[in-house]
C-alpha positions in Angstrom: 11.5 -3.3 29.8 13.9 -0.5 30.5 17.7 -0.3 31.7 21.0 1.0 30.9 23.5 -0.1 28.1 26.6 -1.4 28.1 27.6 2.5 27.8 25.3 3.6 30.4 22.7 4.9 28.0 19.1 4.1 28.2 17.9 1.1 26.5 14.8 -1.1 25.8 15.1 -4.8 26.7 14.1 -7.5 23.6 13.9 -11.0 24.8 13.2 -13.6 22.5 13.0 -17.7 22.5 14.8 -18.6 19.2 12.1 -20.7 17.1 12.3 -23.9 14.5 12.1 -20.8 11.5 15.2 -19.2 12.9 17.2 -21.9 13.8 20.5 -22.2 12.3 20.5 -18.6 10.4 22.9 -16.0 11.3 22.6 -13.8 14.3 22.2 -10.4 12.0 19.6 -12.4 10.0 17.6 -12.9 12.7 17.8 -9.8 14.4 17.3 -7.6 11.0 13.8 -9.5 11.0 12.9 -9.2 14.0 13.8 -5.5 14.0 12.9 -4.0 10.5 12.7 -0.5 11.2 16.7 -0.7 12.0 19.0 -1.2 9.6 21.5 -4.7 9.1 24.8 -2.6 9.8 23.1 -0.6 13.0 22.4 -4.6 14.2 25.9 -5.6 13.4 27.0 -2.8 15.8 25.2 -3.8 18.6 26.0 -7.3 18.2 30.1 -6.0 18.1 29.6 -3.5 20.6 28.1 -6.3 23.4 24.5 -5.5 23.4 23.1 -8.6 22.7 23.7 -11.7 24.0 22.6 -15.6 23.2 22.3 -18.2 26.4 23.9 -15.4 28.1 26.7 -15.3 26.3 28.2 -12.3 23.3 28.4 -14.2 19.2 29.8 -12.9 16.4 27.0 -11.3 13.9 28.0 -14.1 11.4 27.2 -17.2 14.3 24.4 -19.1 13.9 21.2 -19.5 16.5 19.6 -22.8 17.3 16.1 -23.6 18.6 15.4 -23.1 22.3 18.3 -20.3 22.7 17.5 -17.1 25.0 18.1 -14.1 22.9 18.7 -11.1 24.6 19.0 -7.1 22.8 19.6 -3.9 24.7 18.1 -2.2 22.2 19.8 1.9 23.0 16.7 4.2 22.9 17.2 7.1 21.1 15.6 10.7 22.2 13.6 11.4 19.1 11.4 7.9 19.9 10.6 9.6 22.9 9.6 13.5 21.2 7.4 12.4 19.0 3.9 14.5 19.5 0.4 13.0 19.7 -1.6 15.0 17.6 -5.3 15.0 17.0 -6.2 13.6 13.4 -8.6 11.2 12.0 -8.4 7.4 11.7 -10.5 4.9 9.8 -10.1 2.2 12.4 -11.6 -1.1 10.9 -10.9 -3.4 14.0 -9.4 -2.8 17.6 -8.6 -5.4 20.4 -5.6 -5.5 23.1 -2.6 -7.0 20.6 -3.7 -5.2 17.1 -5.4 -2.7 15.4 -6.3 -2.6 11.6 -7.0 0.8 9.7 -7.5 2.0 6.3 -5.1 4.5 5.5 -6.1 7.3 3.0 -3.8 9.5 0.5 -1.6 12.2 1.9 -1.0 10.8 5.1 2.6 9.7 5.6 3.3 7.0 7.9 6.1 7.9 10.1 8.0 11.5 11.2 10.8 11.7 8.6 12.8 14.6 6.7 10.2 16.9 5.8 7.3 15.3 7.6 8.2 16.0 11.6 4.8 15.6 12.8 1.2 15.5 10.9 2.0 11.6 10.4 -0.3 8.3 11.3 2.3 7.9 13.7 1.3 10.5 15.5 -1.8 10.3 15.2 -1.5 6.5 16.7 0.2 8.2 20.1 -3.1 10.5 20.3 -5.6 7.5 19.6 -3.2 5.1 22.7 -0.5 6.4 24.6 0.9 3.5 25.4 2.0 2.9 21.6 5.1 5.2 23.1 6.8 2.4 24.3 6.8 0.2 21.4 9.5 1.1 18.4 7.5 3.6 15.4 4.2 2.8 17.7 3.4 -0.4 16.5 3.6 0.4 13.1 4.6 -3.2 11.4 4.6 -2.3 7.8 4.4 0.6 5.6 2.6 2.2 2.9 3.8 5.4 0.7 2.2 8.3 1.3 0.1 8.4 -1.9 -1.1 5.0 -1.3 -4.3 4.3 0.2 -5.5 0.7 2.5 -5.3 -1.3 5.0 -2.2 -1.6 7.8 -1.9 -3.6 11.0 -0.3 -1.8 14.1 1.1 -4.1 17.0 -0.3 -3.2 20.5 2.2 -5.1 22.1 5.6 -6.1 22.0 4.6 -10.0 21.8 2.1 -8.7 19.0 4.9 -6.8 17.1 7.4 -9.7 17.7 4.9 -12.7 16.4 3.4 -9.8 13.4 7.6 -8.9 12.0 7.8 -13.2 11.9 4.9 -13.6 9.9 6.4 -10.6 7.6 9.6 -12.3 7.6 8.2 -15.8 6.2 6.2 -14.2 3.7 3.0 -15.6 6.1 1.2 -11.9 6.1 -1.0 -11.7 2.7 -1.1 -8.2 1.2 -3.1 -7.3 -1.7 -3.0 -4.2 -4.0 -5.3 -2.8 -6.7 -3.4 -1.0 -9.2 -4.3 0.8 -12.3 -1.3 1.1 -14.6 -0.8 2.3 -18.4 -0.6 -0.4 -21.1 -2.9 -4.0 -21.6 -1.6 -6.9 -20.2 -2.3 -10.1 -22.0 -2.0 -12.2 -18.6 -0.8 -11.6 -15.2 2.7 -12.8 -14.0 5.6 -12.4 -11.5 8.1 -9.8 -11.6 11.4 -11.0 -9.8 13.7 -8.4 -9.7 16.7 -7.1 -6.7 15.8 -4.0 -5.6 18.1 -0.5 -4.5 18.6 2.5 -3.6 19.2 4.4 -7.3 22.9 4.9 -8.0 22.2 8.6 -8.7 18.9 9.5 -7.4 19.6 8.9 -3.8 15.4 9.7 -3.3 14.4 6.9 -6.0 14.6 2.9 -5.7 15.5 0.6 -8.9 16.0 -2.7 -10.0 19.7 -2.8 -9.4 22.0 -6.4 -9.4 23.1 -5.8 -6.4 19.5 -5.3 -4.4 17.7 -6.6 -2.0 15.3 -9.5 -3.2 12.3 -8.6 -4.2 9.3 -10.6 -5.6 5.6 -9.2 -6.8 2.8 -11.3 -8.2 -0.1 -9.8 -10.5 -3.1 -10.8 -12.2 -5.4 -8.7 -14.4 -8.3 -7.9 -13.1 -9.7 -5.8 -15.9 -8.6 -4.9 -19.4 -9.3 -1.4 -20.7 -8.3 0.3 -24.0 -4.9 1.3 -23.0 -4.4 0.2 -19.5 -5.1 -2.7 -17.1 -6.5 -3.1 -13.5 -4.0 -5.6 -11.4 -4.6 -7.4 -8.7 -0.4 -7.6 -7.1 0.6 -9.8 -4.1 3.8 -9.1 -2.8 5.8 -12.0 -1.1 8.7 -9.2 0.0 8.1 -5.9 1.2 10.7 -3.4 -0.6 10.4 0.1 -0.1 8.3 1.3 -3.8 8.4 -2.1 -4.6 4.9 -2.6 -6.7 6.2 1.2 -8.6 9.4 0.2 -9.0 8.6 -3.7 -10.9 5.9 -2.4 -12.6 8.0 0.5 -14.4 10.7 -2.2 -14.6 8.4 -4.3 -17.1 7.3 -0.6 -18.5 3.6 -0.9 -17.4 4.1 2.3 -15.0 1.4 2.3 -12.1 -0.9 5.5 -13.5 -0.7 8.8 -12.0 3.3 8.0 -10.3 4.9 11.2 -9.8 8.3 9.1 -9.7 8.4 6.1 -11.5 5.3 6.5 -14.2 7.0 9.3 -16.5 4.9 11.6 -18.6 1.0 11.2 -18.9 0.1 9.3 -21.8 -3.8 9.8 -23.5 -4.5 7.2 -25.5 -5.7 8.0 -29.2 -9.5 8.5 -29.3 -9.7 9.1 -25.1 -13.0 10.3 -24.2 -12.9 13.3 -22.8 -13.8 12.2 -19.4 -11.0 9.9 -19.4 -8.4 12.3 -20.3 -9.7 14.6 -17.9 -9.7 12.4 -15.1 -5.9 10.8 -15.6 -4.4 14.6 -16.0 -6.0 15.8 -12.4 -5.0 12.0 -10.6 -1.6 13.2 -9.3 -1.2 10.1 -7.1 0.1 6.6 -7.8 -3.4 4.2 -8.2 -2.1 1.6 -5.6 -4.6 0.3 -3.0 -3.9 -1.9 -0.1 -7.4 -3.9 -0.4 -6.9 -7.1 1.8 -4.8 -7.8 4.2 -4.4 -11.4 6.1 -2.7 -12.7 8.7 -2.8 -15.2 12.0 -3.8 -13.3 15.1 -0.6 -12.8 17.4 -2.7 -14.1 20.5 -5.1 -16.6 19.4 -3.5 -17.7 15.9 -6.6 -17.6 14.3 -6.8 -16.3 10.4 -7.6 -13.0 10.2 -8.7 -10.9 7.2 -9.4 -7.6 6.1 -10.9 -5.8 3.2 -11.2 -2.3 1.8 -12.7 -0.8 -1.0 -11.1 1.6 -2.9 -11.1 5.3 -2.3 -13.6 7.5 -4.4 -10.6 8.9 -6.6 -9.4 5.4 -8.2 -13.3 4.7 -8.3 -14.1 7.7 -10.2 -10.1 6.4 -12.6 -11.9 2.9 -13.1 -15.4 4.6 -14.0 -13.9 6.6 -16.4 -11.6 4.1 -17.8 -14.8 1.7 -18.4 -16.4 4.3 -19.9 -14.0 4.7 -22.1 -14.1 1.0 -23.7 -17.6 1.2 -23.7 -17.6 3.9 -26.1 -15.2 2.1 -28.3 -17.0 -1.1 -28.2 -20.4 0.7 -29.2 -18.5 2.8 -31.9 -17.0 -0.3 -33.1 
């Protein structure tokens, strides 16, 4: 719904029920989950500046909510949500309905108009597919991936669908797996806790930094080859770089990471093949494979699964390869 601000500028109209998960946590909180593509300070501004209100009454960003309380957010709209362009361009749409749509991103798209990307993202190529993703903040989009990274997303439909999708996120209740190849053999599979970012002097990079955000990512080895491993990697939070930031933290670099892998390393005794194929990958070998989650209308479990793209299938080809030719020569 649409309206004017407290200043008389145009706004969007969030109305929520607080739930038994949100009860008792701070106002900000709350709102900062429910509204992930703004940031906690932009929220505290609202809340200071009168446009939200709680049983119809303005709290301080530091108040608590309880269960059963009206919440209500005059979200101000601002112009560039309006110019984005639909534009034309492929999607690999796995599943449709009125609340969601799932699709299997591939490399080289990014997700959402930013510095240097104005328009050629998925985001605008959601507003050609439905126009009525306008109204909905970045289209629906719930969660991200980076641009080099291929798989699966869910895009809200609805506002309800958004709302109920961002909770799930927020309690850790939507299951995302990656396939990633990265350089060294692990002996067993782990968890990597570890605050994440912004870089104190790479404004463009994240790291693990003591004063970050918390961030947790599980693994499991998959496969084992001569000098790198195959992961399976849950992630309970959803940091931005997350899986290439902890695995460089515990210097097991995902391969091919323009940012965070450092210089390409060829194993002594690499087949040719090999050492072809890992000097021409110029992407990070992350794959969103499966992705779960209760249906925002019916509640039902849903899941989704991708395979991977033919460039990390051709990486894992050539990586078997590789130990095969070592096992036979040995």
């Amino acid at each position: 719904m649409n309206g004017r601000g407290a200043n008389g500028e145009q706004t969007r109209q969030l109305v929520f029920t607080v739930g038994p998960e949100q009860a008792g946590r701070r106002l900000d909180q709350v709102l900062a989950g429910l509204l992930p593509e703004h940031s906690r300070s932009r929220i505290q501004q609202w809340i200071r500046e009168g446009h939200v209100q709680v049983a119809g009454e303005r709290r301080r960003q530091r108040d608590p909510v309880r269960e059963g309380e009206r919440v209500e957010v005059a979200l101000p709209r601002r112009p560039a949500e309006t110019e984005w362009a639909a534009q034309a361009q492929p999607l690999d749409i796995l599943y449709e309905d009125e609340a969601v749509l799932v699709l299997n991103k591939p490399a080289g798209r990014v997700v959402h108009p930013g510095a240097g990307n104005a328009d050629g993202t998925l985001l605008n190529a959601l507003l050609h597919h439905d126009p009525e993703l306008r109204a909905l903040p970045r289209a629906g989009i719930v969660h991200r991936l980076d641009k080099d990274t291929t798989g699966l997303m869910v895009v809200a439909k609805t506002e309800a669908a958004r709302l109920n999708l961002v909770e799930q996120l927020d309690r850790h209740e939507l299951g995302r797996e990656y396939l990633a190849v990265v350089v060294g053999v692990l002996v067993a599979g782990g968890t990597v806790d570890a605050p994440i970012g912004r870089h104190p002097r790479d404004r463009l990079r994240q790291a693990v930094i003591a004063r970050g955000r918390p961030a947790l990512t599980h693994y499991r080895v998959e496969r084992r080859y001569r000098a790198h491993s195959l992961l399976r990697v849950n992630l309970e939070t959803g940091r931005t770089h997350q899986i290439r930031v902890h695995m460089a933290h515990i210097h097991h670099p995902v391969v091919g990471d323009p940012v965070y892998g450092g210089r390409l390393r060829i194993s002594k005794g690499c087949s040719e093949e090999l050492a072809a194929t890992l000097r021409h990958f110029k992407r990070q070998a992350l794959h969103a494979r499966r992705l779960a989650f209760r249906h925002p209308a019916s509640g039902e479990p849903q899941q989704w699964e991708a395979p991977p793209p033919r460039d990390l299938v051709d990486l894992m080809e050539a990586l078997d390869q590789d130990l095969r030719l070592h096992e036979t020569a040995g």
